[in-house]
C-alpha positions as a Markdown table, in Angstrom:
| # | Residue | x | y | z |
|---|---|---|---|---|
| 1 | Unk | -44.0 | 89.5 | -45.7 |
| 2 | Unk | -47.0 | 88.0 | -44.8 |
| 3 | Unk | -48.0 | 86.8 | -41.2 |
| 4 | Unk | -50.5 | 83.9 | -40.2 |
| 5 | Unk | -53.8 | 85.9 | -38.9 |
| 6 | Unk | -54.2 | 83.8 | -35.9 |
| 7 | Unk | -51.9 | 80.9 | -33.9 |
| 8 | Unk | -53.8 | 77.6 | -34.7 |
| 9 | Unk | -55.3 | 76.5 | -31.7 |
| 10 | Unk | -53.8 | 74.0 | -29.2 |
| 11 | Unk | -50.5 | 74.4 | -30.3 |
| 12 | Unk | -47.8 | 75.7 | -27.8 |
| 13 | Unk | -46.7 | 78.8 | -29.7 |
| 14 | Unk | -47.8 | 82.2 | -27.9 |
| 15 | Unk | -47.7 | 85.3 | -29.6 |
| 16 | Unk | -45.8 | 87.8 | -27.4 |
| 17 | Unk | -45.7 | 91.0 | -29.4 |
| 18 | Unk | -45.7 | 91.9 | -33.6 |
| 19 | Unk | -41.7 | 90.2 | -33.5 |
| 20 | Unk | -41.5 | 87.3 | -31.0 |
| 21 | Unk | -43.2 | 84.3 | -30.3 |
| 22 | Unk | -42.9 | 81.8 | -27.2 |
| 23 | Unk | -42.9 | 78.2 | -27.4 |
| 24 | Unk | -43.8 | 75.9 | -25.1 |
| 25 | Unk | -42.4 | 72.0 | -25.0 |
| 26 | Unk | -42.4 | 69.0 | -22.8 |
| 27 | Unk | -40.4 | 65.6 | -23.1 |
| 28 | Unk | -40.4 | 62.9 | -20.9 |
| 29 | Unk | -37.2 | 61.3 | -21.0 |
| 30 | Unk | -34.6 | 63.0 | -19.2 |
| 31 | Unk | -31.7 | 62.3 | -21.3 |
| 32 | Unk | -33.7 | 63.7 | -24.6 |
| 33 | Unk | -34.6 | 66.7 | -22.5 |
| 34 | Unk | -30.7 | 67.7 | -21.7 |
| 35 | Unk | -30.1 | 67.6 | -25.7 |
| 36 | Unk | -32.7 | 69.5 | -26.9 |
| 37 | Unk | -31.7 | 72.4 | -24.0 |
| 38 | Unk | -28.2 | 72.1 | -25.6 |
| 39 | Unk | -29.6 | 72.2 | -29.4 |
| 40 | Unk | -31.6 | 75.3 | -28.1 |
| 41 | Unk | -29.1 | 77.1 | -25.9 |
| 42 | Unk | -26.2 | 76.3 | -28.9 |
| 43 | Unk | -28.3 | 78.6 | -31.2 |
| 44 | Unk | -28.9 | 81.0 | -28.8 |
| 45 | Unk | -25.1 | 81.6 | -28.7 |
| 46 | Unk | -24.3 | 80.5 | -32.3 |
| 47 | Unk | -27.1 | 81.9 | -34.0 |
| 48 | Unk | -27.4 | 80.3 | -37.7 |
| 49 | Unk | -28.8 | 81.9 | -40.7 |
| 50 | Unk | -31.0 | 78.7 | -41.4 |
| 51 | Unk | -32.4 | 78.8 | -38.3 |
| 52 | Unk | -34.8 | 81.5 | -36.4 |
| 53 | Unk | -32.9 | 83.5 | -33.9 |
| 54 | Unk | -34.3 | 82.2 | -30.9 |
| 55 | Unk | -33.5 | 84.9 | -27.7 |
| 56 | Unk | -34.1 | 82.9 | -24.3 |
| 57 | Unk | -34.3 | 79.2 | -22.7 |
| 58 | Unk | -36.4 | 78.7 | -19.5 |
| 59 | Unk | -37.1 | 75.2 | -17.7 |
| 60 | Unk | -40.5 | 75.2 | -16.1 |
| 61 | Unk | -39.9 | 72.4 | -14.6 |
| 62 | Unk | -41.9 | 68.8 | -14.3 |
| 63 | Unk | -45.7 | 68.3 | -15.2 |
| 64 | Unk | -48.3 | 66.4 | -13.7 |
| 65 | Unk | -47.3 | 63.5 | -16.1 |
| 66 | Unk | -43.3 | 64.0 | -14.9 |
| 67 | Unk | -42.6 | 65.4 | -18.5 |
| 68 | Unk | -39.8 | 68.2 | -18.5 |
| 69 | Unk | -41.3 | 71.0 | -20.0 |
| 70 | Unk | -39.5 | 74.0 | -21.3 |
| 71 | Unk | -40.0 | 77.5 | -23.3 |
| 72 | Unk | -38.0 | 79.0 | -25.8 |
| 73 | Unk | -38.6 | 82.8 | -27.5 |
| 74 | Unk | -37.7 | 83.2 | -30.9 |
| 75 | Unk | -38.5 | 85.5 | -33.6 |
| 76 | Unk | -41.6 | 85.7 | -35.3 |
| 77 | Unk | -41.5 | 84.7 | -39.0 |
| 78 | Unk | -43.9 | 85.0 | -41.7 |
| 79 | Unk | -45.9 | 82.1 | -43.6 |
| 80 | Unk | -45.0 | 80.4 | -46.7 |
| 81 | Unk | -46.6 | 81.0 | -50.0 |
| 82 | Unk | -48.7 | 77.6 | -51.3 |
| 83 | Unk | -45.9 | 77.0 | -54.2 |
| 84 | Unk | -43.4 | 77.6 | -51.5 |
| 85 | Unk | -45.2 | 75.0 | -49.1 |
| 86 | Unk | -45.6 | 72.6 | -51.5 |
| 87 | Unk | -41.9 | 72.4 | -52.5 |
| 88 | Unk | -40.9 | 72.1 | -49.1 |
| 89 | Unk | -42.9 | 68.7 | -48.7 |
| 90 | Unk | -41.6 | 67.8 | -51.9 |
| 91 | Unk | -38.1 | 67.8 | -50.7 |
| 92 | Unk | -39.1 | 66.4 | -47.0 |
| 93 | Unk | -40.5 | 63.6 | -48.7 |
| 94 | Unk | -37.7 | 63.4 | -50.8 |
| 95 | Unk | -35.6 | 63.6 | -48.3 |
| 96 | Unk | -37.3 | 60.6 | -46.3 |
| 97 | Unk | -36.1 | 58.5 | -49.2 |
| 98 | Unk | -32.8 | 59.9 | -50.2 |
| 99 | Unk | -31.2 | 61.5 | -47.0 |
| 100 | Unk | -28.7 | 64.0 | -47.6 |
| 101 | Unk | -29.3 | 63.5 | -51.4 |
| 102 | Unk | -32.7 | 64.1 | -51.8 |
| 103 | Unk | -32.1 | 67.9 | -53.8 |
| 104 | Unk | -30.5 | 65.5 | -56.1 |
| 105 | Unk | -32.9 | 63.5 | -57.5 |
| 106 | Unk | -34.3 | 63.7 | -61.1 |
| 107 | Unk | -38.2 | 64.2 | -59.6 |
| 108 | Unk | -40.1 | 66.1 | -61.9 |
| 109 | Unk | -41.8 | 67.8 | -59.1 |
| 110 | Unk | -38.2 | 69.0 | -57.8 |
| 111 | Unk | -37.1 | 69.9 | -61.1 |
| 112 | Unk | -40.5 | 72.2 | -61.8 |
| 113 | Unk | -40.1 | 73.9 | -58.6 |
| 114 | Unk | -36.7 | 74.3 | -58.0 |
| 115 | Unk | -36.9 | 76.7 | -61.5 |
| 116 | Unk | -39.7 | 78.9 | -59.6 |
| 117 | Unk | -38.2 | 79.0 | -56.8 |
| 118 | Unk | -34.4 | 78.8 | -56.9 |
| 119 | Unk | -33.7 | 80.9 | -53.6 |
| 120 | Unk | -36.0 | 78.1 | -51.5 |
| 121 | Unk | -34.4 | 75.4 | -53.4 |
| 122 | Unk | -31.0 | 76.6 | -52.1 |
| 123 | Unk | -32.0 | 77.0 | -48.6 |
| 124 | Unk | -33.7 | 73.0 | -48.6 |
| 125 | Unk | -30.3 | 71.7 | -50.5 |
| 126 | Unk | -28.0 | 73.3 | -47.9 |
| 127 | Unk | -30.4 | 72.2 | -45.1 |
| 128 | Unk | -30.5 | 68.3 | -46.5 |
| 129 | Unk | -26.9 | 68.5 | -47.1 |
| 130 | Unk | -26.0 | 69.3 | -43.6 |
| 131 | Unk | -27.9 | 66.3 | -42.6 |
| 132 | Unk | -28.8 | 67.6 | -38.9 |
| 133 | Unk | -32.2 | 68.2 | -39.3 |
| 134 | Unk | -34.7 | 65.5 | -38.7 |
| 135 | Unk | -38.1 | 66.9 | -39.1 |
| 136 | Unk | -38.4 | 68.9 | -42.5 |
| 137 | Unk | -42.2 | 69.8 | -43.5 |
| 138 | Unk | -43.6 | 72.7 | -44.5 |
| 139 | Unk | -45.1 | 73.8 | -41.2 |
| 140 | Unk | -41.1 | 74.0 | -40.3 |
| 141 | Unk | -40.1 | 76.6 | -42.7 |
| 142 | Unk | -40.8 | 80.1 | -42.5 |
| 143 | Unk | -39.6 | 83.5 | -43.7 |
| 144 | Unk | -37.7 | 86.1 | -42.0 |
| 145 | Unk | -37.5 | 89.9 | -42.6 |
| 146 | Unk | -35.4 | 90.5 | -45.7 |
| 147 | Unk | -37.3 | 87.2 | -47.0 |
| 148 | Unk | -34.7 | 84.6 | -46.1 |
| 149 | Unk | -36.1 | 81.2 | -45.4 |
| 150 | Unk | -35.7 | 79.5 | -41.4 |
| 151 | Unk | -36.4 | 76.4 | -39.8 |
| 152 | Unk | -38.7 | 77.0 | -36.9 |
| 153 | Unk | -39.2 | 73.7 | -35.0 |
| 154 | Unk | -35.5 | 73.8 | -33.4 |
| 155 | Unk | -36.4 | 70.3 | -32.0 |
| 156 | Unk | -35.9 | 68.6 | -35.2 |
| 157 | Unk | -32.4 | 69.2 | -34.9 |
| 158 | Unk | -32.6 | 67.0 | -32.1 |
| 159 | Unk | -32.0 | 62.8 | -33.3 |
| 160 | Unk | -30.5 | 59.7 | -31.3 |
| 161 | Unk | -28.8 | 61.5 | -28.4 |
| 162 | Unk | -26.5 | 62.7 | -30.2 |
| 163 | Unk | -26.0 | 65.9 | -31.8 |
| 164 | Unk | -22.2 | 65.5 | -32.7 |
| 165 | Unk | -22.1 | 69.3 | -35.0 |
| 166 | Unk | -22.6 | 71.3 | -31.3 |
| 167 | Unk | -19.3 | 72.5 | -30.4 |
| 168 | Unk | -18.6 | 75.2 | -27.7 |
């Protein structure tokens, strides 16, 4: 598995050791703030193989600007190949169209990767299926140890104030 040589600069991830990585949010409306501590703390309890295990929540409290702001630690994950990359935007795209069908559709882009890379294919088709994920591009997809694909950016999960999948 490869790893990214160096965090790109002014983003709010923080390498903390060789396996975890901190990220750093803020939102300003208080209401989307509460949901996207639920969507974080949910996987933190449930986790889910499509999505990086992600170990601890902490509030930091209110900015300057009044913005909540917020850190989560999750597992560090490895980069994407260019093919792999590509695919992924392929079905974002797609999915920007089509919804929840988008793994569907006769594109001859689709069709050529999907036959190089079947096990990626899989993952995007179960995660446009599920229809809970708002934000798929290939800076959101990763690999794991044991080279299984994970969504990274647990905020996309969060859409409309509503996230009516959470239970528990």
């Amino acid at each position: 598995m490869r790893y990214a040589t160096r965090l790109p600069p002014g983003k709010p991830v923080e390498l903390l050791d060789d396996n975890l990585v901190r990220k750093t949010g803020r939102i300003y409306e208080e209401k989307n703030y509460l949901l996207t501590k639920k969507v974080i703390e949910f996987f933190i309890k449930h986790p889910d193989p499509l999505v990086v295990p992600i170990y601890q929540f902490s509030e930091l409290g209110r900015d300057k600007d009044k913005h909540y702001t917020y850190s989560y630690i999750m597992e560090r994950c490895g980069i994407l190949s260019a093919d792999e990359r590509a695919l992924v935007d392929v079905v974002g795209d797609l999915w920007d169209n089509h919804g929840a069908r988008a793994c569907a559709q006769e594109d001859p882009a689709l069709l050529s990767y999907k036959e190089k890379l079947p096990t990626l294919f899989e993952f995007l088709k179960t995660v446009v299926e599920q229809d809970r994920y708002m934000d798929l591009h290939s800076g959101n997809v990763m690999m794991l140890p044991g080279e299984t694909y994970c969504l990274v950016d647990v905020e996309g999960f969060v859409r409309n104030y509503s996230n009516d999948w959470i239970s528990g």
